[in-house]
C-alpha positions, 0 to 999 in steps of 0.5 A: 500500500502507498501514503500520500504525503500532503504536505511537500518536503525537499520542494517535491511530494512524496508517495511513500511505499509499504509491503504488508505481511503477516507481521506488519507493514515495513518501508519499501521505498519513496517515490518523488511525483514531483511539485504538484500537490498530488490528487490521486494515487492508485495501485496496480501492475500498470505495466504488465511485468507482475510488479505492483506499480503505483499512479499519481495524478498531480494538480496542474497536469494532465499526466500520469505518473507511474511509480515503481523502483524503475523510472517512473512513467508517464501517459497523457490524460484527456484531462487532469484526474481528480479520482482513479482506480486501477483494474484489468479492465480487458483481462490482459496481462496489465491493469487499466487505469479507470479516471474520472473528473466533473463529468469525464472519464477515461481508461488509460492504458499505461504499458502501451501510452494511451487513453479513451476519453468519455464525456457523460451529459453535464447533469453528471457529476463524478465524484470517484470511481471504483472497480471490482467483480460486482457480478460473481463472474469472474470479470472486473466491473467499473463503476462511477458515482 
């Protein structure tokens, strides 16, 4: 699991990693998301290497960034992302990135650089997103509220 730093430190925020066992949670590693207030952050293997990977959105951008012990990598948003959640959407071997803001969602697709916009009517608004198997079917569902 990831804590958001809210408070900057060194001029940068921070993400701080832990791996939980059956004895507690020791310190993995801290990941800078640069300047930017981060917003959001969501977990995964984003990548598709079977490495837990982390994403950040950041105020002020519309990129993603993902956090791992290799270089942290980036895909453009059609928008900056005030919530996400991270889930193989399609059953590959990466998950997906679900976003969401005011009345747009996106899926992006890390390991290969690219995002799906949709805008919803205006009447909507998306406060977060999450996704899980809501129908016993083996199959990740997302959902929006």
């Amino acid at each position: 699991f990831a804590i958001v730093d809210e408070e900057e430190s060194a001029s940068q925020y921070w993400l701080d990693g832990y791996s939980p066992t059956t004895t507690g949670a020791p310190f993995d590693s801290s990941w800078s998301a640069g300047n930017q207030r981060i917003l959001d952050v969501a977990g995964g293997d984003f990548l598709g290497t079977a490495e837990q990977t982390y994403a950040v959105s950041t105020e002020n951008t519309n990129m993603i960034q993902v956090l791992y012990p290799g270089s942290p990598v980036s895909v453009s948003a059609p928008f900056t992302a005030t919530a996400m959640v991270g889930a193989s959407l399609d059953d590959d071997s990466a998950d997906e990135l679900l976003l969401g803001t005011e009345h747009r969602l996106a899926v992006c697709n890390v390991d290969i650089n690219s995002c799906f916009p949709f805008w919803l009517d205006t009447q909507y608004q998306i406060l977060d997103v999450a996704a899980g198997d809501l129908d016993g079917d083996f199959w990740i569902s997302s959902r929006w509220a």
